[in-house]
C-alpha positions in Angstrom: 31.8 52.1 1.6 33.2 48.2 2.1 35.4 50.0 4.5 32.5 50.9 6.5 30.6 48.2 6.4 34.0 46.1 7.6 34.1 48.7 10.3 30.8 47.9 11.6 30.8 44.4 10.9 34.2 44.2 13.0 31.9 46.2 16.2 29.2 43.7 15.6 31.4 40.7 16.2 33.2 41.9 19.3 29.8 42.2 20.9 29.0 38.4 20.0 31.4 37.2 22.6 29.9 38.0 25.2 26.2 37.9 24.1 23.6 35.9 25.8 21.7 34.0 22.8 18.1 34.3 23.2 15.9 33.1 21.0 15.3 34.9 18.0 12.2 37.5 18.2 9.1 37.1 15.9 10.1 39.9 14.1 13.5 38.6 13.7 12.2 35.1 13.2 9.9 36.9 9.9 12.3 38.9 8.6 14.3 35.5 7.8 11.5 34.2 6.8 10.8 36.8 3.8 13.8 37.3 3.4 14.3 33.6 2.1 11.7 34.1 0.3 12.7 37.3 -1.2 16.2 36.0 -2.1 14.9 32.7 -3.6 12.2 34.3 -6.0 15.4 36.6 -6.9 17.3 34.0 -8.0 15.0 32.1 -10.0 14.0 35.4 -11.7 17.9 35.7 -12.8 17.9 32.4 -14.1 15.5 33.6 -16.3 17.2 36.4 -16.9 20.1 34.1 -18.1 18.1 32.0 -20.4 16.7 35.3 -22.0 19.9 37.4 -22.8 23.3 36.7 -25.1 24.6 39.6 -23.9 28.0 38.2 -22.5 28.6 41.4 -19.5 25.0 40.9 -18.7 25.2 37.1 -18.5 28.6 37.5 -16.3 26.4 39.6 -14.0 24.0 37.8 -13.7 25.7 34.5 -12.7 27.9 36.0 -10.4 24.3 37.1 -8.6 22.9 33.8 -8.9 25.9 32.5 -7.4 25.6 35.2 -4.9 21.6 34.3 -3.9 22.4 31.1 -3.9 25.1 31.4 -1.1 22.8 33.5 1.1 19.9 31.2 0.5 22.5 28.3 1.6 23.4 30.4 4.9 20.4 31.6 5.9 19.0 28.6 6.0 21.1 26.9 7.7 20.8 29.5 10.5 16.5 29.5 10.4 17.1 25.2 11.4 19.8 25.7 13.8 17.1 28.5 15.6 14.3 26.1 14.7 12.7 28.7 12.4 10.9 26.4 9.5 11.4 27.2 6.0 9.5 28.9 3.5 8.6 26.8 0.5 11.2 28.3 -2.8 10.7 27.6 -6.6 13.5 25.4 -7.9 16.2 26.8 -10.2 15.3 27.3 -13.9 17.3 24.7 -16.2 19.5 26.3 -18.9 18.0 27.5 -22.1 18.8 28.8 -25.3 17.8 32.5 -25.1 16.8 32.6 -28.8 14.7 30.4 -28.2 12.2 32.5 -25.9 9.6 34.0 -28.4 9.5 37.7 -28.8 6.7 38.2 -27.2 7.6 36.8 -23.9 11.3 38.0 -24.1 12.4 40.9 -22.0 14.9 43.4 -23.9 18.9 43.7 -22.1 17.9 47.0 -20.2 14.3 45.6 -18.7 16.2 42.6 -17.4 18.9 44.6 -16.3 16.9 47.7 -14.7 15.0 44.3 -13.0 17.9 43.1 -11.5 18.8 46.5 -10.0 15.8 47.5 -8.7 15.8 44.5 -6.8 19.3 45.0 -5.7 17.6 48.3 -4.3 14.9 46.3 -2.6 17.6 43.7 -0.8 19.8 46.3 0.4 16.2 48.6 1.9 15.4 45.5 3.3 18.6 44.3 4.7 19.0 47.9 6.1 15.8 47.7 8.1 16.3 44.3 9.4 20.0 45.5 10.7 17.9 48.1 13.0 15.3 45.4 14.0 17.3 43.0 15.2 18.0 42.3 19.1 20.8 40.0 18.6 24.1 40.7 17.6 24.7 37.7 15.4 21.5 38.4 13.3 22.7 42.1 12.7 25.9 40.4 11.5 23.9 38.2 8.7 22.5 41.1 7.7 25.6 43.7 7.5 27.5 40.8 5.1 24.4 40.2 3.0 24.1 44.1 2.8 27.8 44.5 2.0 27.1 42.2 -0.6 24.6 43.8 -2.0 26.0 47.3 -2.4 29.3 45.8 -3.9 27.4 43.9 -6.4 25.0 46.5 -7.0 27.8 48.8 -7.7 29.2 46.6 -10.3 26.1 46.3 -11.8 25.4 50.2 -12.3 28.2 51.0 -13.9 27.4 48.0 -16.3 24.0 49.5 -16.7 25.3 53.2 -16.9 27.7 52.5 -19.7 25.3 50.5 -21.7 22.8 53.7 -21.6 20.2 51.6 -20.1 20.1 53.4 -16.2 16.6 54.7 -16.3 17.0 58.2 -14.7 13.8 60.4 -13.4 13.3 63.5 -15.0 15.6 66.8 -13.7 13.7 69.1 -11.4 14.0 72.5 -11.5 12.1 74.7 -8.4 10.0 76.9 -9.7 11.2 80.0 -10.5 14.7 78.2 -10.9 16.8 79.2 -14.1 16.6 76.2 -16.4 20.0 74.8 -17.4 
């Protein structure tokens, strides 16, 4: 899928040359907006997830997506102050902890965190998709085909994590009525 993504990326940036800039549509404007937003809360919430697990894979994956939110929070914005889009206000990063140290009660289990992590992964890449359609400009569907190409290659990482730890949560099999049952 990468290959894809490269593909259309590659289409995207021809068409920059030669583009007009004009400013950035409202809806363009607000899907930065929450987007920043989005991404920021994101990150703080797998900082958390850090300080709560000792599971060394989990940990991995979960600073390689910090490190990930952090570079798109860095980029986009950037881009929001070059267009003269203000800011929305983000919660600072959580400080390291010692995850035995969160009580029990308060602790999420391996699989919560990472089922967490991954449904949010599903929510970035929905949401990147959608702003890729709504966007006039050329160079804004570009942010959003690398931030989406990032998304589906960490996500993909971070499935088969969760697949081989058992800890995918799968909806139940349907069978049509009248199917035979397996």
């Amino acid at each position: 899928m990468p290959d894809l993504l490269q593909a259309l990326k590659s289409v995207v940036q021809s068409f920059i040359k030669d583009e007009n800039k004009t400013p950035l549509h409202i809806g363009e404007a607000m899907g930065c907006w929450i987007f920043l937003a989005l991404a920021g809360e994101t990150q703080v919430q797998t900082e958390a997830g850090i300080n709560s697990t000792t599971d060394p894979e989990l940990r991995k994956a979960f600073h390689e997506a910090v490190e990930m939110f952090k570079s798109q929070k860095e980029r986009m914005i950037a881009f929001m102050l070059s267009e003269g889009v203000p800011t929305p206000p983000l919660s600072e990063s959580k400080p390291k902890s010692n995850p035995s140290d969160v009580p029990l009660g308060v602790k999420l289990t391996d699989d919560e965190l990472a089922n967490s992590l991954n449904i949010k992964m599903v929510i970035l890449i929905t949401y990147c998709a959608n702003a890729i359609i709504q966007s006039a400009r050329n160079d804004v569907t570009l942010i959003w085909i690398e931030y989406l190409q990032e998304y589906m290659a960490f996500g993909a990482t971070l499935k088969e994590l969760v697949k081989r730890r058992g800890w995918l949560k799968v909806p139940p099999y349907y069978y049509a009525p009248g199917a035979p049952i397996k």
